[in-house]
C-alpha positions as YAML, in Angstrom:
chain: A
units: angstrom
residues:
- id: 1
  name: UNK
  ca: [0.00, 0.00, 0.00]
- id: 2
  name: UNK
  ca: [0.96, 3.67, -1.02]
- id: 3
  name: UNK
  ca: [0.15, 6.45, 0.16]
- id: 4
  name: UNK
  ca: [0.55, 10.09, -0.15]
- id: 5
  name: UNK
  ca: [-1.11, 13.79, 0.85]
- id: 6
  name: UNK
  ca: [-1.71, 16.63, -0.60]
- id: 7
  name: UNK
  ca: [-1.87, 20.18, 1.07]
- id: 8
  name: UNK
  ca: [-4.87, 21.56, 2.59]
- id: 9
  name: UNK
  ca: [-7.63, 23.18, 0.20]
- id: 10
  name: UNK
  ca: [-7.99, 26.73, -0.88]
- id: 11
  name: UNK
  ca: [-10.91, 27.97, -1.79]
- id: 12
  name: UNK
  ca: [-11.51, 29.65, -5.17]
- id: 13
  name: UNK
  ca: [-11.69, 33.14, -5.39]
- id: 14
  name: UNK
  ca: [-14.91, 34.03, -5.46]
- id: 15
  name: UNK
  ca: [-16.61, 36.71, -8.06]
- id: 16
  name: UNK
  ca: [-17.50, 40.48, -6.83]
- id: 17
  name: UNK
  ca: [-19.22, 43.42, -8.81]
- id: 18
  name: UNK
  ca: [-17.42, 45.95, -10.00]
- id: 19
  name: UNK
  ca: [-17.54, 49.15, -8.10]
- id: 20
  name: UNK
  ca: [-20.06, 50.50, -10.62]
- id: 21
  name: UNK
  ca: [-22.39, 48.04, -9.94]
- id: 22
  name: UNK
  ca: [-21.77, 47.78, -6.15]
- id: 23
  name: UNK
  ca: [-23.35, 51.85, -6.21]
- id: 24
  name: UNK
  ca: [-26.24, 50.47, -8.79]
- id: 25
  name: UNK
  ca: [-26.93, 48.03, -6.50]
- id: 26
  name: UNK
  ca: [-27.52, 49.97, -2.98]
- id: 27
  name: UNK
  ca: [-28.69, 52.61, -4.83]
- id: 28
  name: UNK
  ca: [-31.49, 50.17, -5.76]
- id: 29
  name: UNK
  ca: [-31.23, 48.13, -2.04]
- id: 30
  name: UNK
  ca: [-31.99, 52.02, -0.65]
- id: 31
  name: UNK
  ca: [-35.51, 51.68, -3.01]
- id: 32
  name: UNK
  ca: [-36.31, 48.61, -1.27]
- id: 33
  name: UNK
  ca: [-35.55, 45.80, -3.79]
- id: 34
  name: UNK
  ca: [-34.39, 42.75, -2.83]
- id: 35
  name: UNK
  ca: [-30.98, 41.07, -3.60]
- id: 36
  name: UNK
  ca: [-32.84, 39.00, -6.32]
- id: 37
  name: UNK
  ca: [-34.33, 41.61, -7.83]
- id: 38
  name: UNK
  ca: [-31.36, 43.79, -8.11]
- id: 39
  name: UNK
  ca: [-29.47, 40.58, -9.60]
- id: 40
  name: UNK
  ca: [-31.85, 40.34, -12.61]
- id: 41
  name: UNK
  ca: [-31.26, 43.82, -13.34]
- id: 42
  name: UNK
  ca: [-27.86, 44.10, -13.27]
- id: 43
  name: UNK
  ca: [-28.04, 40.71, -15.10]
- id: 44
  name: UNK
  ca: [-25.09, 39.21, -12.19]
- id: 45
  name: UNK
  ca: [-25.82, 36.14, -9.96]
- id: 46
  name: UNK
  ca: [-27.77, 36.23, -6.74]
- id: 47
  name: UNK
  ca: [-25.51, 35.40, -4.98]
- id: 48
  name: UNK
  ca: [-22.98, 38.00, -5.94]
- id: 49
  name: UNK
  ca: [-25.06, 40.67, -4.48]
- id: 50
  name: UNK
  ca: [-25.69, 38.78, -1.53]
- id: 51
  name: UNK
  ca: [-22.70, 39.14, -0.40]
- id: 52
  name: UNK
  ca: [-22.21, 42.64, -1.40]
- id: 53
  name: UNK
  ca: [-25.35, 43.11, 0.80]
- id: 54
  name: UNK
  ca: [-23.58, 41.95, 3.78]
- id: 55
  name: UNK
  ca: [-20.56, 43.72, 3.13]
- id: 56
  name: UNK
  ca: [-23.02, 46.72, 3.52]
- id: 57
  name: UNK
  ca: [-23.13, 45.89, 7.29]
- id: 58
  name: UNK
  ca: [-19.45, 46.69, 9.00]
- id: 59
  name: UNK
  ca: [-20.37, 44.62, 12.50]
- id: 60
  name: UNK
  ca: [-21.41, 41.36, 10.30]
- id: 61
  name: UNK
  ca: [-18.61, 41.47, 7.73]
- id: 62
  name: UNK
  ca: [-16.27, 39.79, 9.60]
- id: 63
  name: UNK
  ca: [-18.66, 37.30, 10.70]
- id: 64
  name: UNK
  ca: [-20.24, 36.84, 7.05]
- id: 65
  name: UNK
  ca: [-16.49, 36.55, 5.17]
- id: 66
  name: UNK
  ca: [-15.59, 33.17, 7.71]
- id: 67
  name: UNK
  ca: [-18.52, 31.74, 7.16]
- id: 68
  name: UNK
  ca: [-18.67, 32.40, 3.28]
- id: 69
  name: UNK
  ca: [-15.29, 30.96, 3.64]
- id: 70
  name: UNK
  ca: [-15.40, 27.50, 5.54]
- id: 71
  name: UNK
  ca: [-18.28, 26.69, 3.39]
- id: 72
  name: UNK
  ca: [-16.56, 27.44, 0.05]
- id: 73
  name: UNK
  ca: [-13.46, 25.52, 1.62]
- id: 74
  name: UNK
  ca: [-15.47, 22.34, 2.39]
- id: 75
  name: UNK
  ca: [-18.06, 22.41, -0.41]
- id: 76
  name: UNK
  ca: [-15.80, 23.34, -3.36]
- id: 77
  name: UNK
  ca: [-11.77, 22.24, -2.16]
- id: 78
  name: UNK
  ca: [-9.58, 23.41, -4.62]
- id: 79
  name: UNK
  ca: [-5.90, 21.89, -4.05]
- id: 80
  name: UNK
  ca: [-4.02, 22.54, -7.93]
- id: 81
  name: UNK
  ca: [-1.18, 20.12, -6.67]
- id: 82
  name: UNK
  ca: [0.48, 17.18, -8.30]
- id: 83
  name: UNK
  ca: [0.81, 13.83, -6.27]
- id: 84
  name: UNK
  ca: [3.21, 11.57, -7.64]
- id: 85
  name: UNK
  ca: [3.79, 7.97, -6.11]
- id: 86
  name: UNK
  ca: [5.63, 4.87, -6.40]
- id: 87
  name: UNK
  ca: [3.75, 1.68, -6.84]
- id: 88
  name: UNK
  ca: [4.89, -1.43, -5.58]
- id: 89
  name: UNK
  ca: [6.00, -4.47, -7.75]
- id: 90
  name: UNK
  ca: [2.85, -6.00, -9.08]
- id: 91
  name: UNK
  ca: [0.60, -3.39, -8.58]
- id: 92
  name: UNK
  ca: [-0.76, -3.82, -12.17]
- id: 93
  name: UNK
  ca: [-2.38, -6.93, -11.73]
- id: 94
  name: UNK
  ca: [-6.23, -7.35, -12.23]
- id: 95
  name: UNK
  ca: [-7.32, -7.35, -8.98]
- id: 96
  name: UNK
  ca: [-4.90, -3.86, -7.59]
- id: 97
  name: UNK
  ca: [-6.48, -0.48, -7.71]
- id: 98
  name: UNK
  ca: [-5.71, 3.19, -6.80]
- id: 99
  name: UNK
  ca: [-7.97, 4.97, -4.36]
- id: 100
  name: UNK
  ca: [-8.29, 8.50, -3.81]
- id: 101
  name: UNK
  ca: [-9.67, 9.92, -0.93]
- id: 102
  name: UNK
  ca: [-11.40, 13.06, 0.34]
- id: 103
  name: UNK
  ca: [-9.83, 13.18, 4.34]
- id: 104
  name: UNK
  ca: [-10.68, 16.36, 6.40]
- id: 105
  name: UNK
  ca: [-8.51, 17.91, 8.56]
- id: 106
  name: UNK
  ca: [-9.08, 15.28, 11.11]
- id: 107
  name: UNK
  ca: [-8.03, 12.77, 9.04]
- id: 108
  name: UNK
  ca: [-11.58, 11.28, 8.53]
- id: 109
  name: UNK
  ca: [-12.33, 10.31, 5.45]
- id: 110
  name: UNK
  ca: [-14.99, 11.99, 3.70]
- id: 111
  name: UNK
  ca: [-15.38, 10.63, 0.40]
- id: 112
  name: UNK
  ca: [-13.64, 8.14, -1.51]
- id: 113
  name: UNK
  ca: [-13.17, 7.31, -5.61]
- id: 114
  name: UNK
  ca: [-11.41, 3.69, -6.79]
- id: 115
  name: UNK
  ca: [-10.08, 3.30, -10.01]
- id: 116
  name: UNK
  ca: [-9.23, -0.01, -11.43]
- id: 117
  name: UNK
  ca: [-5.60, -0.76, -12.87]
- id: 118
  name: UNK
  ca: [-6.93, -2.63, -15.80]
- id: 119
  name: UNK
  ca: [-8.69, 0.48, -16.34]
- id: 120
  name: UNK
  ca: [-6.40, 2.66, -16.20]
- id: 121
  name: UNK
  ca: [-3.73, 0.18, -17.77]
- id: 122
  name: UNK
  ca: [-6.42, -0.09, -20.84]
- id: 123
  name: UNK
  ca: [-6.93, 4.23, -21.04]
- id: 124
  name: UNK
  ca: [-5.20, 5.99, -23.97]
- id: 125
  name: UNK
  ca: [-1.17, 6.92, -23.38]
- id: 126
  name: UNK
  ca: [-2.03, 4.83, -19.42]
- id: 127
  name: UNK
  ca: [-3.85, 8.72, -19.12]
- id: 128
  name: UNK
  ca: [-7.81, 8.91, -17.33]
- id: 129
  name: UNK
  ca: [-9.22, 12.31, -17.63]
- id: 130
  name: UNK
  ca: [-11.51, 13.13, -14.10]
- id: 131
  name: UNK
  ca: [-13.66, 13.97, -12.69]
- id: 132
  name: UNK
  ca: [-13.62, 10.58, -10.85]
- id: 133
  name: UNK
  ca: [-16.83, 9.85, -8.73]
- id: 134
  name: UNK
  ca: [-16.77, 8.73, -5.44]
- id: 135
  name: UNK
  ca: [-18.82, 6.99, -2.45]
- id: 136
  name: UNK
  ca: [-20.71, 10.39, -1.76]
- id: 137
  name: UNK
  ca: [-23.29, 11.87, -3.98]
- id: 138
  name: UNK
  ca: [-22.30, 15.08, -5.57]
- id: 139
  name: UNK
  ca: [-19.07, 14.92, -4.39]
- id: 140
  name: UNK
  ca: [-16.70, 14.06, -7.36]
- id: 141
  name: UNK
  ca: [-12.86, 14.50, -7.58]
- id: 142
  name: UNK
  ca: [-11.72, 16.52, -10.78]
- id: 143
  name: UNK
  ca: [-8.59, 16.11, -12.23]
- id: 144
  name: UNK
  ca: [-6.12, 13.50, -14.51]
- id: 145
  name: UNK
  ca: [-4.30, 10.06, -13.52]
- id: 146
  name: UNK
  ca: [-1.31, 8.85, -15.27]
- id: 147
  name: UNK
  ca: [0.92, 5.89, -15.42]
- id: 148
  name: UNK
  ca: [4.61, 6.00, -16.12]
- id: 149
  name: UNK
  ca: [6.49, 3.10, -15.85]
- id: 150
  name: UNK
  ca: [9.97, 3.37, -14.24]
- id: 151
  name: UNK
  ca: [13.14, 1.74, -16.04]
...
């Protein structure tokens, strides 16, 4: 058995409004429109001026930005890493297969996705594209596996 880490998540930078359309947009929150209203008319997602909305609100910033950013963290992990290891002798028999799994910072393991090495021994250039699903629903792992072999 091999097995190796990656580093923790990051989350992905998430999209604001432009400065023009943050003034549109209290300008029409000062009207009384909601934050789904305002979206359709600026033609921007909902949840974009959401969280302009709270930004609005200097004692629940703080509060809103950690929150907005554990959940973007846990529901959307973004890691951009390479993990490279060595197999053991015989590893490419029918029966061996990789697993890849989801662990949080507690080391429990959230999720998990199995790949086959007759599958991946039979893929074009020994190269699967992702996303690979796993155990949990909605939960898949994006990203490439590829075999080299060592001489």
């Amino acid at each position: 058995m091999v097995e190796g880490t990656t580093n923790a998540s990051h989350p992905q930078e998430q999209k604001q409004l432009s400065e023009t359309l943050q003034g549109i947009a209290k300008g029409l929150s000062d009207k009384g429109l909601d934050s789904t209203e305002i979206a359709e008319l600026l033609d921007v997602g909902p949840k974009q001026v959401e969280h302009f909305m709270k930004t609005l609100d200097p004692e629940k910033l703080k509060e809103y930005q950690a929150a907005q950013l554990e959940f973007v963290s846990v529901r959307q992990p973004l890691f951009e890493e390479v993990v490279q290891m060595l197999l053991p002798c015989g590893c490419s028999d029918d029966l061996a297969s990789v697993e890849l799994a989801i662990l949080d910072k507690r080391q429990k393991v959230l999720a998990t996705s199995r790949v086959t090495m007759p599958n991946l021994l039979d893929a074009p250039n020994l190269k699967m594209e992702g996303p690979f699903a796993t155990d949990v629903e909605g939960v898949d792992l994006v990203g490439e596996m590829m075999f080299r072999w060592l001489a």
